[in-house]
One Martini backbone bead per residue (centre of mass of N, CA, C, O) as a GRO file, in nm:
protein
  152
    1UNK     BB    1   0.089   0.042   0.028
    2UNK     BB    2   0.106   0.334  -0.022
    3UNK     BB    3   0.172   0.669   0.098
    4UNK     BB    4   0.028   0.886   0.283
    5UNK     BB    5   0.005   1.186   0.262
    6UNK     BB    6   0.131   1.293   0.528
    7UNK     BB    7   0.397   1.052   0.528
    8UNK     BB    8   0.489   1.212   0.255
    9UNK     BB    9   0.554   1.453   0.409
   10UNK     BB   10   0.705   1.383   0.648
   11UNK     BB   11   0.945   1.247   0.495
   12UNK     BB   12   1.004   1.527   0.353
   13UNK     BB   13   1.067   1.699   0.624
   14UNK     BB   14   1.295   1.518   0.711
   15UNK     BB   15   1.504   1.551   0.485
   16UNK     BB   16   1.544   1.822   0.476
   17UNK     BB   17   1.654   1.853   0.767
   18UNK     BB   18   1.923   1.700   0.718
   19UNK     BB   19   2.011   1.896   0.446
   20UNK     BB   20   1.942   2.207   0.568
   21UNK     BB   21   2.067   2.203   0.864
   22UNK     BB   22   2.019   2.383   1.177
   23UNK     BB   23   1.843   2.622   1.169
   24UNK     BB   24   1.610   2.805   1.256
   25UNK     BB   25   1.345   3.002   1.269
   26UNK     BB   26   1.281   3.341   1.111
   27UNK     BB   27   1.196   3.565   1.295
   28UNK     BB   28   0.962   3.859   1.315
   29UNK     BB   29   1.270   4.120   1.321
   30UNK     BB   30   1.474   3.950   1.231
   31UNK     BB   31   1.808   3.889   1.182
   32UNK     BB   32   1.984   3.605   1.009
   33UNK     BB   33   2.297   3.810   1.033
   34UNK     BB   34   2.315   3.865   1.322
   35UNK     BB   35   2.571   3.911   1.570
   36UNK     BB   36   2.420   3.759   1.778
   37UNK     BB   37   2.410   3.462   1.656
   38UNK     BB   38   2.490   3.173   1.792
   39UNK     BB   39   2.619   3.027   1.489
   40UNK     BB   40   2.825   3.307   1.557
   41UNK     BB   41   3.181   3.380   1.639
   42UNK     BB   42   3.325   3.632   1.801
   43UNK     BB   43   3.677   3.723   1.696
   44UNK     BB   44   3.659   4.041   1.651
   45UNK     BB   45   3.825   4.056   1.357
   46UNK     BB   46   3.607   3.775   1.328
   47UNK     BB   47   3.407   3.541   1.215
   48UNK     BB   48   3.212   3.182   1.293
   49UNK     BB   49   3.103   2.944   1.199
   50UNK     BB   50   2.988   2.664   1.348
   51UNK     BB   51   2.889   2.474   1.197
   52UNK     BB   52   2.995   2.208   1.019
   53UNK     BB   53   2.792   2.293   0.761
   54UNK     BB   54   2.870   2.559   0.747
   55UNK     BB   55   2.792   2.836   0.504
   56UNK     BB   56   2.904   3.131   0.353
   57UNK     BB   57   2.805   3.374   0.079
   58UNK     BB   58   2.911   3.618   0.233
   59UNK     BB   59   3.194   3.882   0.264
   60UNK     BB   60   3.256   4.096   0.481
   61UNK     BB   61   3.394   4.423   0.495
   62UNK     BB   62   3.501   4.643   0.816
   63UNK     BB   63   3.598   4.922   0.830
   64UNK     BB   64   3.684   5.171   1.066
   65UNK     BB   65   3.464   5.414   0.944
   66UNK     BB   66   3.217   5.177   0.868
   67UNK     BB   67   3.235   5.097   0.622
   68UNK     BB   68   3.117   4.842   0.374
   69UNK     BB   69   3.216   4.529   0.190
   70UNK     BB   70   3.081   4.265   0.002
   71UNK     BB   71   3.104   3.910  -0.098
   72UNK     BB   72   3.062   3.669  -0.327
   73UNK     BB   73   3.222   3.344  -0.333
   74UNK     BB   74   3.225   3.265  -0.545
   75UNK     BB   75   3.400   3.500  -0.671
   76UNK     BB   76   3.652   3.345  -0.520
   77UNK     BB   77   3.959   3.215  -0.679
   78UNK     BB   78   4.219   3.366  -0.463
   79UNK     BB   79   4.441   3.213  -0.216
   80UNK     BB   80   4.691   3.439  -0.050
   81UNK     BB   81   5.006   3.363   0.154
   82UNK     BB   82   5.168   3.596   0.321
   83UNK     BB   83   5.350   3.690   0.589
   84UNK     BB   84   5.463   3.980   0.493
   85UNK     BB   85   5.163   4.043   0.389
   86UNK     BB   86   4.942   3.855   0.388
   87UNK     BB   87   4.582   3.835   0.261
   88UNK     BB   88   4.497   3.751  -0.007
   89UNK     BB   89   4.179   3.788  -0.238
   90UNK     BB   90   4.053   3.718  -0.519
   91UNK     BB   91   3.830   3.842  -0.713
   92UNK     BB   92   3.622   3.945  -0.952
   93UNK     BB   93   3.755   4.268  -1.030
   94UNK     BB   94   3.898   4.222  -0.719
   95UNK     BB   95   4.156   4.299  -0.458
   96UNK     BB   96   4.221   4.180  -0.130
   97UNK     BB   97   4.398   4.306   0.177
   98UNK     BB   98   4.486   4.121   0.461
   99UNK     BB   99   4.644   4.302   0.735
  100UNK     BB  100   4.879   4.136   1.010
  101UNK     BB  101   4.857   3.900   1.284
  102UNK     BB  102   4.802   3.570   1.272
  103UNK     BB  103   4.620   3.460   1.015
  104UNK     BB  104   4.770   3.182   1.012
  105UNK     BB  105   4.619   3.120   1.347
  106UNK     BB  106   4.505   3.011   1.622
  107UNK     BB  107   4.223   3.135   1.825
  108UNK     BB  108   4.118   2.809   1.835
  109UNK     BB  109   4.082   2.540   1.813
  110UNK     BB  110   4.041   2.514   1.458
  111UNK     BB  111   4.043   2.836   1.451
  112UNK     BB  112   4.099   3.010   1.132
  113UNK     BB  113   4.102   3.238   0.913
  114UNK     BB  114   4.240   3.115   0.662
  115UNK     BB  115   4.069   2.901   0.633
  116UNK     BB  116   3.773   3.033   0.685
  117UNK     BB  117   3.798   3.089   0.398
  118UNK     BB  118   3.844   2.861   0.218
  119UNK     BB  119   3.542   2.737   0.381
  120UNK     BB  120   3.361   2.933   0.415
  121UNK     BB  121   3.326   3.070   0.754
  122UNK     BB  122   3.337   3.391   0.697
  123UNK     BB  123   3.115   3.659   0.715
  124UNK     BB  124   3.378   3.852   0.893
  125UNK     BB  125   3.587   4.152   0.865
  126UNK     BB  126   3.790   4.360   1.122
  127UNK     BB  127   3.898   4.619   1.147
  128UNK     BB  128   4.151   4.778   1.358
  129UNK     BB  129   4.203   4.964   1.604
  130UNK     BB  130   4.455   5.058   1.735
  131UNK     BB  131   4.372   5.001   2.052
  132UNK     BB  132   4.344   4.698   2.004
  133UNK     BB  133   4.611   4.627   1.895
  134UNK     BB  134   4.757   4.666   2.151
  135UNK     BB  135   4.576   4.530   2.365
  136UNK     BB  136   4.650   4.279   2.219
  137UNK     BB  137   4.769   3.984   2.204
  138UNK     BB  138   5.023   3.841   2.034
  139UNK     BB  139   4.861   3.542   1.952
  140UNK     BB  140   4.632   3.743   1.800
  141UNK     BB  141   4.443   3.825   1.604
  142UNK     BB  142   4.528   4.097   1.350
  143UNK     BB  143   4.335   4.344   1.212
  144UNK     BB  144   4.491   4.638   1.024
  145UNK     BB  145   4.397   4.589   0.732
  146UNK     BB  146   4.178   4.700   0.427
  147UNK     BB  147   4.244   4.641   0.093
  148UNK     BB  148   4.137   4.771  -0.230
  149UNK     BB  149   4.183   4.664  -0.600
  150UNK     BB  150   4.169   4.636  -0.884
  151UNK     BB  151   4.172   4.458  -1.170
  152UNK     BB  152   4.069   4.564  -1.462
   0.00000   0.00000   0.00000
């Protein structure tokens, strides 16, 4: 006897459920890629997706004076590390430098920016203030500044 519609939405629901991710429901006024959201952790100068197959569709560098702008991962070409440079970005038509100091070094166990660029798990990246880059530990990750330059 074939499943009745019930059984078959149920199937589907379950479904759905194991291969769409762990997210909560997106409550009425919230924002769900808000800096509170429990799924990412800020740290400092740069967020980490939580979830084992978390992964964001775009990555935004946050100025120091305000301004910020986000780039579509999909878009991101090239992962370039060089201790003494940073990590470079190319995206198509725009390259990203990001520099400072331990940027592939872990923050947390398992936790590193330039991994978590590479595996698309970094939703945002922020300048740090002068006073901020002082009082920061020796051994932690310090975004000191984000240029970017036209490709083309």
């Amino acid at each position: 006897m074939p499943p009745s519609e019930n059984e078959r939405k149920s199937m589907n629901d379950s479904i759905l459920k194991r291969y769409s991710g762990t997210r909560g429901p997106i409550l009425p006024g919230r924002d769900p890629l808000d800096d509170d959201d429990p799924q990412v952790d800020d740290l400092g100068c740069y967020s980490w997706l939580r979830g084992l197959r978390e992964r964001s569709t775009m990555i935004e560098f946050r100025l120091r004076e305000g301004r910020s702008v986000a780039f579509d991962y999909t878009l991101l070409r090239k992962v370039i590390f060089d201790p003494s440079e940073g990590i470079t970005l190319k995206f198509d038509g725009e390259t990203v430098r990001i520099e400072g100091r331990n940027l592939a070094a872990e923050s947390t166990p398992g936790v590193q920016l330039l991994r978590g660029i590479q595996n698309h798990r970094v939703p945002w990246i922020r300048e740090m203030g002068e006073a901020e880059q002082v009082a920061a530990a020796e051994v932690a990750t310090v975004v000191e500044r984000l240029t970017f330059k036209d490709s083309g």
